[in-house]
C-alpha positions as CSV (number, residue, x, y, z in Angstrom):
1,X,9.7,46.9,-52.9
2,X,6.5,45.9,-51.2
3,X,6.4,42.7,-53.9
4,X,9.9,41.8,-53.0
5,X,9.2,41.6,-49.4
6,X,5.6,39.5,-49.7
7,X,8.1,37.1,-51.8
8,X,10.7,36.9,-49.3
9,X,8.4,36.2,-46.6
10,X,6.8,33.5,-48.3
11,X,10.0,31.6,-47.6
12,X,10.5,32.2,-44.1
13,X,10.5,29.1,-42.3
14,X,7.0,28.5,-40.1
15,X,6.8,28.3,-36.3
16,X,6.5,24.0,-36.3
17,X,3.5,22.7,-34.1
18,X,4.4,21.6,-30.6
19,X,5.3,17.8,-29.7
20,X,2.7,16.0,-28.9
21,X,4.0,15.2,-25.5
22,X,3.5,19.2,-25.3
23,X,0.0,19.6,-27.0
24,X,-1.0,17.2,-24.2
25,X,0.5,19.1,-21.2
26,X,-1.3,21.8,-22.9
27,X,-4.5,20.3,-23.3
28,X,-4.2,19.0,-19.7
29,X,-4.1,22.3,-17.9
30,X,-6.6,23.8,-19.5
31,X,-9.1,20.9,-19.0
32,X,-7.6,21.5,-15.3
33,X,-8.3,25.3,-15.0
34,X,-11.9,24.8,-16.3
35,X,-12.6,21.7,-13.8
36,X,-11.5,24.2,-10.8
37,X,-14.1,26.6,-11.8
38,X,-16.7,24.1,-12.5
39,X,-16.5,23.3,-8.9
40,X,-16.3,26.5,-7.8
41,X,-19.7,27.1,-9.8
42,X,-20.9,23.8,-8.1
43,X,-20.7,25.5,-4.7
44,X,-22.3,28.7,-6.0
45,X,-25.5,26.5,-7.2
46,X,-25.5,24.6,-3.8
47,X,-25.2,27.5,-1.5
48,X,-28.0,29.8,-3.9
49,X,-30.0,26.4,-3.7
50,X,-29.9,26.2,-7.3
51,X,-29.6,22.8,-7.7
52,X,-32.8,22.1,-9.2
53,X,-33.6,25.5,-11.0
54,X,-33.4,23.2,-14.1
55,X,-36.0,20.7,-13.0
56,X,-35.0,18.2,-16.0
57,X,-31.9,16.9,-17.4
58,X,-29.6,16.5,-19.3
59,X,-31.8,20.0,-20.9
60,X,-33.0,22.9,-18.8
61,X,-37.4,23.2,-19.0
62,X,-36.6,21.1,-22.6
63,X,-34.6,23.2,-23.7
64,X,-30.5,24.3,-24.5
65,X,-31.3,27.5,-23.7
66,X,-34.2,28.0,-21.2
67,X,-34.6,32.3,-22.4
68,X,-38.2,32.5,-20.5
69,X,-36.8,31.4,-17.2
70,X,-33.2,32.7,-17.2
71,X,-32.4,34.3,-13.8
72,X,-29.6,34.1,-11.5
73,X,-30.4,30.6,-9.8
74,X,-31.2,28.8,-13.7
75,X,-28.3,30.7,-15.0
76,X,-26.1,28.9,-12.3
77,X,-27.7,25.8,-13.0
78,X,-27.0,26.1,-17.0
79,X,-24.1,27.2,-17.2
80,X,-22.4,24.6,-14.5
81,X,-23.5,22.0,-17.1
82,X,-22.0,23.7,-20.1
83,X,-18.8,23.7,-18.7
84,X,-19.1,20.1,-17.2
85,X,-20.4,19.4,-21.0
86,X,-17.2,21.3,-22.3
87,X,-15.0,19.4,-20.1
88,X,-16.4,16.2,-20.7
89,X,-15.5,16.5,-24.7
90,X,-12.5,18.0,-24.0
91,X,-11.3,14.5,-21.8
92,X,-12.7,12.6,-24.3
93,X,-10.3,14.6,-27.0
94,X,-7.9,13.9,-24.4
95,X,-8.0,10.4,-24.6
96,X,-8.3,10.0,-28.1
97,X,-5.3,12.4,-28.9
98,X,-3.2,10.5,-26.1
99,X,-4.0,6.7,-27.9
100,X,-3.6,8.4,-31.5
101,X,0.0,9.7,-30.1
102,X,0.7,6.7,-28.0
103,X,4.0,5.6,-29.9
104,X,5.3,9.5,-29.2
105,X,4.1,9.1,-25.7
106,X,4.9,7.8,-22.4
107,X,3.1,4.1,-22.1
108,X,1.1,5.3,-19.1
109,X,0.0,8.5,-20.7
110,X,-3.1,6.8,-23.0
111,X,-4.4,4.8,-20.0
112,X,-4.5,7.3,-17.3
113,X,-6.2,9.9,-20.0
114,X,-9.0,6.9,-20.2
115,X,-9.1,6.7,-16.4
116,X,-9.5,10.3,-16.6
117,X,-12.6,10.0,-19.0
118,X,-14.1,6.9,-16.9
119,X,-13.9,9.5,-14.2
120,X,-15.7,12.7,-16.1
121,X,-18.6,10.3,-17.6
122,X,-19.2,8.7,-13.8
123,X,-19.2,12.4,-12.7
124,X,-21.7,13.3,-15.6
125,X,-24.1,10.0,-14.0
126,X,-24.0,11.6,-10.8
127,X,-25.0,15.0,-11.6
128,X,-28.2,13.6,-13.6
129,X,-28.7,11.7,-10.5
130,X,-28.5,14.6,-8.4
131,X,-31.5,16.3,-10.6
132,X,-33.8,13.4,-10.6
133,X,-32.6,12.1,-7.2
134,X,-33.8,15.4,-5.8
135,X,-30.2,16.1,-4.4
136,X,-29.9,13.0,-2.3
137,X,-27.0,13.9,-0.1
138,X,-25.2,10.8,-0.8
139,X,-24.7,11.5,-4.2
140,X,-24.4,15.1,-4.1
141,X,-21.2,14.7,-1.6
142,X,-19.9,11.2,-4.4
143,X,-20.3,14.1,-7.4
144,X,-17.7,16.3,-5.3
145,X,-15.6,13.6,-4.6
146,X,-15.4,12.2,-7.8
147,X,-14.8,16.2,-9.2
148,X,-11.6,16.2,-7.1
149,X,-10.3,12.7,-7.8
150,X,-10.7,14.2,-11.5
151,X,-8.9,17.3,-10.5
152,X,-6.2,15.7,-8.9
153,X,-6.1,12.8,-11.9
154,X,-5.3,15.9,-14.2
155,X,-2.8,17.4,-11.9
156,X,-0.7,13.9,-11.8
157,X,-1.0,14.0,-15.4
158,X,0.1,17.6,-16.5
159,X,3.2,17.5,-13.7
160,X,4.3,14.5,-15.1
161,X,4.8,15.5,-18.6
162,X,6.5,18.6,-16.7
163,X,10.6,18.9,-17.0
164,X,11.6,18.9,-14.0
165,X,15.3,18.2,-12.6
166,X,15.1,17.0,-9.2
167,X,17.7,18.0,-6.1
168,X,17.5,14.8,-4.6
169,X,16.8,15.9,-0.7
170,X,13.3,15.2,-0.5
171,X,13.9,12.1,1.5
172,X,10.4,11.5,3.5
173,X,8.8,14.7,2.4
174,X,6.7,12.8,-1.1
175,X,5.0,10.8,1.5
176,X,4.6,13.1,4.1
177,X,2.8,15.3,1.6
178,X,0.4,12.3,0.2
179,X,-0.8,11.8,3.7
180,X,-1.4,15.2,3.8
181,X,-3.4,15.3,0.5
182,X,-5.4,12.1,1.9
183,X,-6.4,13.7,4.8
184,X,-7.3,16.8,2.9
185,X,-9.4,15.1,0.2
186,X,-11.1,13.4,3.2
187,X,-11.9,16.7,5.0
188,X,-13.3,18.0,1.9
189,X,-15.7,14.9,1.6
190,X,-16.8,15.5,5.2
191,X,-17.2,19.3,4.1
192,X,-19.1,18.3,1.1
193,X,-21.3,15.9,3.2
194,X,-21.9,19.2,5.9
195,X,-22.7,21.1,2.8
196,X,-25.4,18.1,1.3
197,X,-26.6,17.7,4.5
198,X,-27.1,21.2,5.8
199,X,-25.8,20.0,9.0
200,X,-24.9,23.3,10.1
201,X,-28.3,25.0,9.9
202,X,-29.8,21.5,11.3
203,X,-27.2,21.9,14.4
204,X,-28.3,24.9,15.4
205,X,-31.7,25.0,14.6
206,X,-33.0,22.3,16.3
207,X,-30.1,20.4,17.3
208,X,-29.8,17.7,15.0
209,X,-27.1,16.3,12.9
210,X,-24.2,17.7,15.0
211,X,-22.0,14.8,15.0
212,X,-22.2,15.2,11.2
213,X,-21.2,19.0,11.8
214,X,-18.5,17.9,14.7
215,X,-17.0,15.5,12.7
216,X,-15.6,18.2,9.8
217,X,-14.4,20.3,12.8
218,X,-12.4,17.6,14.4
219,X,-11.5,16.2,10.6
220,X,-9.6,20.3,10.7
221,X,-7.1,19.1,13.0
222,X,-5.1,16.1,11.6
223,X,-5.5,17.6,7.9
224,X,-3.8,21.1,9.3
225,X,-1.6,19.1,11.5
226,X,0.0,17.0,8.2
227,X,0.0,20.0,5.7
228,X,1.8,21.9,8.3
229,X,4.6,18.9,8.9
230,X,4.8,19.4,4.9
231,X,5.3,23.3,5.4
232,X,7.9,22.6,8.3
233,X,9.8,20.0,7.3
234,X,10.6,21.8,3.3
235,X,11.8,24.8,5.3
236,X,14.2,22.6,7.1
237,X,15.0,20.9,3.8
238,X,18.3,22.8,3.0
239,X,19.0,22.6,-1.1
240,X,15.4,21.7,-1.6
241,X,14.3,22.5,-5.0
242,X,13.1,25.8,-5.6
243,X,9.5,24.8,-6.8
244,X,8.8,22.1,-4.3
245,X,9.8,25.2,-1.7
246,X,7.1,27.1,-3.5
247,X,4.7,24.9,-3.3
248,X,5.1,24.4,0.3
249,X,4.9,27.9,1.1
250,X,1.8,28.0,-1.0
251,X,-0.1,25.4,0.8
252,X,1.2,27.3,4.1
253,X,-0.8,30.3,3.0
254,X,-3.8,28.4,1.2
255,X,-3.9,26.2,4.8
256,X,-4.3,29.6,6.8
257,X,-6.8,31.0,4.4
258,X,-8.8,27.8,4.4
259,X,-8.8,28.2,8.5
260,X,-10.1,31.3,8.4
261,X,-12.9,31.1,6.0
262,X,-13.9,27.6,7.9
263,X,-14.3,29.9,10.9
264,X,-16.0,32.7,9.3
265,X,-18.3,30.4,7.6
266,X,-19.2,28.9,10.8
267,X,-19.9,31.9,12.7
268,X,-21.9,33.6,10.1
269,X,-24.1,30.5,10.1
270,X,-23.5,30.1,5.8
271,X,-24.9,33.4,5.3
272,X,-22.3,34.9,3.2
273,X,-22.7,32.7,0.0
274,X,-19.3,33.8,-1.3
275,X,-17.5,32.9,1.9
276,X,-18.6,29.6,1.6
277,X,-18.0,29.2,-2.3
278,X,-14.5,30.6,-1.1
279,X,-14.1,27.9,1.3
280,X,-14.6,24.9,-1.4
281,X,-12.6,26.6,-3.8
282,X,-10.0,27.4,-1.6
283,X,-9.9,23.8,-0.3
284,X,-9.2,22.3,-4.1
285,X,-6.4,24.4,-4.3
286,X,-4.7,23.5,-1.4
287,X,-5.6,20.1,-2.5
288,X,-4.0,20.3,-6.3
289,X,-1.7,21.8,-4.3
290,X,-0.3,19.2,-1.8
291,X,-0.8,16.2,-5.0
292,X,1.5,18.9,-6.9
293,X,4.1,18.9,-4.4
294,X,3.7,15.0,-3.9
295,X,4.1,14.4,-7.4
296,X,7.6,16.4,-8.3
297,X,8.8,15.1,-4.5
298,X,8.1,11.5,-5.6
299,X,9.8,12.2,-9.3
300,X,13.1,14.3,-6.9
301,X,13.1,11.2,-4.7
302,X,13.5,9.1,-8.1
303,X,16.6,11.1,-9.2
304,X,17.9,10.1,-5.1
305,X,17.7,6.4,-6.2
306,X,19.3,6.7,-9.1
307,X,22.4,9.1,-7.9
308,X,22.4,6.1,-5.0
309,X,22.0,3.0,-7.8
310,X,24.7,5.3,-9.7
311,X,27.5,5.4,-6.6
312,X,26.7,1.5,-5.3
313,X,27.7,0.5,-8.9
314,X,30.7,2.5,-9.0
C-alpha cells in the first residue's frame, strides 16, 4: 500500500517556480525590509556613539570577527556592516537577475535595478569614509541620504511590479503626495545633519549651532502641513481606491507619531537612545510610505488617461 502511494506521488505534478517578474518583486522587498533595519541600526550606532568602535575598515581590529573586543558598541558597529554587506550582494543579484530576465521583463526594470546598485556601492564609499573621515558630518548626513534614496528606489521598484487596478479619482493627489515625500526626505536630511552635528547638545550647551537645530524645527511645519493635505484630501476622495485610502491613513498615524517622538526627543535632550532611533525609523516609514502612495496614485492617474483617451476616441 505504502509502495503504491510513494509511486503515485512520484507523478504528482510539482508546484512550478514563480515568473520572473515575481521572483523580482520578491527579491525586491526583502532587499527593502533589510535596508529599513540597516538604518534603523545606523541610528542605534550614531546615538551609542558607536561609529568608530571598529577603528578600521572594511574589517573590524583586522578582523571578520573581532571575538576579543565584542561588546555592545563593536557589536553595533559589526553587525550594521554585515547587513549593509548582505544588502549590497543581494542588489547586485538584483541587477544581474533583472538583465538575465530582461526579455521577460519590463524594459525599465534592468536599468533601474543598476541605478539601484550604483546607489548601494556609493553608499558602501561613504560608510568607509565615515570611518576614516572620523565621522565628518557632511558625509555621515550624504550616507543617510543616499540610504533613503535607496530605500525609496526599491519601493518604486517593488510597487511597480505590484497588480494593481486603479479607480481613477486620484486627480491631483500623486503630486500632492510627491511634494509631500520631497519635503519629508528633506526634513530627514536636516534631521540627519542635527544628528551628525550634535546640534542639539551644542544649542543648549553653549549656545552654538542653533540655526542648524532651528532649521529642522521649522523644516516640521511645511513637511506636516503637505502629508496632512495628502491625509485630507484622500478622505475627501469619494471611490478612492481602498489601498491608496490605507496608505493615507497610515501616514496620518506615522505623521503624528513622528511629531511626538520629535518633541520627546527634544525635551529629553537625546537621552533616551531608543526615542531617538525611533524617530529615524519612524521617519523612513512615513517616507516609504508617502513614495508608496505616490507611486500607485501616479499608476490610478494613468488608468484616468486612458478611460479619458478611451471616451475622446469614441
Amino acid at each position: 500500500m505504502a509502495e503504491s502511494v510513494l509511486h503515485r506521488n512520484r507523478y504528482l505534478p510539482t508546484q512550478e517556480p514563480p515568473e520572473p517578474p515575481e521572483r523580482i518583486r520578491r527579491l525586491v522587498w526583502k532587499i527593502a525590509i533589510a535596508t529599513l533595519l540597516l538604518m534603523a541600526v545606523g541610528s542605534a550606532t550614531r546615538v551609542m556613539n558607536a561609529g568608530l568602535a571598529c577603528p578600521d575598515w572594511p574589517l573590524c581590529y583586522g578582523q571578520l570577527v573581532p571575538r576579543q573586543q565584542m561588546n555592545l558598541q563593536v557589536f553595533l558597529e559589526w553587525f550594521h556592516r554585515l547587513d549593509a554587506a548582505l544588502i549590497g550582494l543581494s542588489a547586485l543579484a538584483l541587477a544581474g537577475l533583472s538583465w538575465w530576465y530582461r526579455r521577460a521583463l519590463p524594459s525599465w526594470l534592468p536599468w533601474a535595478a543598476t541605478f539601484a546598485l550604483g546607489l548601494i556601492v556609493f553608499q558602501g564609499i561613504l560608510g568607509g569614509l565615515t570611518v576614516t573621515e572620523l565621522l565628518r558630518f557632511d558625509i555621515v548626513t550624504a550616507h543617510l541620504g543616499t540610504a533613503l534614496l535607496f530605500f525609496t528606489t526599491l519601493l518604486v521598484i517593488g510597487l511597480s511590479l505590484t497588480p494593481y487596478k486603479g479607480t481613477g479619482v486620484v486627480e491631483n493627489l500623486p503630486w500632492v503626495s510627491l511634494s509631500a515625500a520631497i519635503l519629508v526626505y528633506l526634513q530627514s536630511l536636516l534631521g540627519g545633519l542635527v544628528a551628525s552635528r550634535w546640534a542639539l547638545h551644542q544649542c543648549f550647551g553653549a549656545s552654538q549651532l542653533c540655526t542648524v537645530m532651528n532649521s529642522h524645527i521649522i523644516g516640521v511645519v511645511p513637511a506636516t502641513l503637505a502629508t496632512l493635505a495628502v491625509v485630507v484630501m484622500a478622505w475627501r476622495t469619494p471611490a478612492l481606491h481602498p489601498v491608496l485610502r490605507k496608505l493615507a491613513n497610515a501616514a496620518g498615524g506615522l505623521l503624528v507619531a513622528q511629531v511626538l517622538l520629535g518633541v520627546a526627543t527634544f525635551r529629553l535632550h537625546l537621552q533616551v537612545e531608543i526615542l531617538t532611533v525611533a524617530h529615524q525609523a519612524v521617519g523612513a516609514a512615513l517616507l516609504g510610505t508617502l513614495v508608496a502612495f505616490t507611486v500607485l496614485a501616479l499608476r490610478d492617474r494613468a488608468v484616468a488617461k486612458a478611460i479619458a483617451s478611451a471616451t475622446d476616441a469614441l
